[in-house]
Residue, then its C-alpha position, 0 to 999 in steps of 0.5 A: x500500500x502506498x505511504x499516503x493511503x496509509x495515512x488517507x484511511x484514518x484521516x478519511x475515518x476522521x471525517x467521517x466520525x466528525x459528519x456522524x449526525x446519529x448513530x443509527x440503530x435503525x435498518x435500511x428502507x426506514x423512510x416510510x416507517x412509523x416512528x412514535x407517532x409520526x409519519x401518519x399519512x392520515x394526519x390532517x393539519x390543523x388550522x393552527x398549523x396548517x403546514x406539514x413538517x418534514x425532518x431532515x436528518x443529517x450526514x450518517x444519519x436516518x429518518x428515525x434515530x436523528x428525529x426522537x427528540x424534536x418529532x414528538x416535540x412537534x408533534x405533541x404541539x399539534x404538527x403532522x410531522x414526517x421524515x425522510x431517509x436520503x442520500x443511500x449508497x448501494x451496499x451501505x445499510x444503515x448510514x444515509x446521507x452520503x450519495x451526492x446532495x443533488x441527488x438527494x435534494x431530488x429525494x426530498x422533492x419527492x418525499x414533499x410531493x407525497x407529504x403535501x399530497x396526503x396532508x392536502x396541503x399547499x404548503x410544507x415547512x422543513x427543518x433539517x439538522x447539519x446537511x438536512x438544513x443544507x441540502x434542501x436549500x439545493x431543492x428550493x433553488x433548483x428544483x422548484x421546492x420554492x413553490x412548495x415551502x414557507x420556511x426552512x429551519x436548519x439547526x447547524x446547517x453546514x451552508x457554507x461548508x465546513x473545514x472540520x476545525x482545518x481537517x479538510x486543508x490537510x487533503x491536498x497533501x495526499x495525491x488522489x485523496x480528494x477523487x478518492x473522497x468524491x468518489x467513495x462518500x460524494x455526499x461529504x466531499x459536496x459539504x468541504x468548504x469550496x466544493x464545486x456543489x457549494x459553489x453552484x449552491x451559493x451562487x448568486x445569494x444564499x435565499x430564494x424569495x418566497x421562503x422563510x429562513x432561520x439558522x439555529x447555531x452552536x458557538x460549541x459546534x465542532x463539526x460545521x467550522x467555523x461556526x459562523x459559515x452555517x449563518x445565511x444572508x438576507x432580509x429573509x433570514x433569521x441567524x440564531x446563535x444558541x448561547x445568545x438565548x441561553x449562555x448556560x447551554x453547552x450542546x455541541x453539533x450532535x446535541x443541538x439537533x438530538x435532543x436540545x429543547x431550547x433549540x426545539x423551542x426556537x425551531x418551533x417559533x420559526x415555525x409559528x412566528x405569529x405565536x413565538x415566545x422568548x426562548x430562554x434558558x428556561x425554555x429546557x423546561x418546556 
């Protein structure tokens, strides 16, 4: 073996351990599956919240594991709540979000048109953790999602990419170590700051019109590096810094999206600005 793949392997196990969003105990083919409660395709919105929720798992994660925390959090607020597995590669069972983002971001535009379909509704909402609040920017841009979504919540959104804390500037010293990346995990070579995907991603602007934007961000975040690349720009947009709202809070990039209420607090104002209350440190206890 060659001296540079010997050191590729754990610098290529490093990203991936430092993308793991969950770690999924569910099987392949979960997108459909039940789970506590949600995904009911007989779930009728209500008049409070007449927009159905899509969850939006992360890299390595899965439409159940990623979603224990915040679905019954919506769905006990009176949301029909939905998931969704994206972004398989063959052969690889159980962790999802790997394929290329823009493949993925076509899952999603199906899985909305079979949520809106069920539901009746015109619109969806979605919230989606680290490339889940990502990649559907991809959708809304690309491939007409606009017309179909009133607001995105991403909880540490890798919008910008991430150099994994200076990890990713170490690739060009391994010759091939790149196309051996895009070749083999797409999905996380597609999230490395200045990828051709990024690029094309935010080109020309960070928003699309039409859609609510809110970023929920973890100064503690060691994933998306720097922490201030998941911010969006525009009138449009709202960027929340977890600390801002509760400085006691210490949730890293795996926490704010698993299990952390004062984030679910937050997402649930951007999901019903018109009843928002303070999110505070107190808000744990909601």
């Amino acid at each position: 073996m060659l001296p540079w793949k010997r050191v590729l392997r754990p610098l290529a196990a490093l990203l991936l351990t430092a993308a793991v969003a969950v770690v999924p105990a569910a099987t392949a083919g979960a997108s459909d599956a039940p789970s506590s409660g949600w995904n009911d395709y007989t779930c009728k919105p209500s008049a409070a919240h007449p927009r159905p929720v899509v969850l939006v798992h992360g890299t390595l994660g899965n439409s159940v594991d990623n979603w224990l925390g915040l679905a019954p959090y919506l769905q006990t607020r009176g949301y029909c709540v939905y998931s969704l597995d994206y972004g398989q590669l063959p052969g690889v069972p159980l962790f999802h979000g790997l394929g290329p983002i823009d493949k993925s971001a076509g899952q999603l535009a199906a899985f909305v048109d079979k949520v809106l379909a069920a539901t009746g509704a015109a619109e969806a909402d979605l919230v989606g953790h680290s490339q889940g609040g990502m990649m559907p920017r991809y959708y809304l841009k690309f491939l007409g999602g606009a017309a179909k979504v009133n607001a995105l919540v991403g909880i540490a959104p890798d919008n910008h990419g991430t150099d994994l804390d200076g990890l990713t500037h170490l690739l060009p010293y391994f010759p091939g170590a790149e196309d051996l990346l895009k070749a083999t995990t797409p999905g996380l070579a597609d999230q490395i700051t200045g990828s051709a995907f990024l690029t094309k991603l935010n080109a020309g602007g960070d928003t699309v019109p039409g859609v609510r934007y809110t970023v929920i961000a973890t100064r503690y975040d060691e994933v998306v590096t720097p922490w201030r690349t998941q911010y969006l720009s525009g009138s449009d947009v709202h960027n929340v810094l977890l600390q801002d709202l509760c400085p006691l809070d210490l949730s890293e990039h795996l926490a704010i999206g698993l299990f952390d209420r004062i984030a679910f607090h937050e997402v649930a104002n951007a999901l019903d600005p018109a009843h928002a209350t303070a999110t505070t440190c107190a808000s744990a206890l909601s």
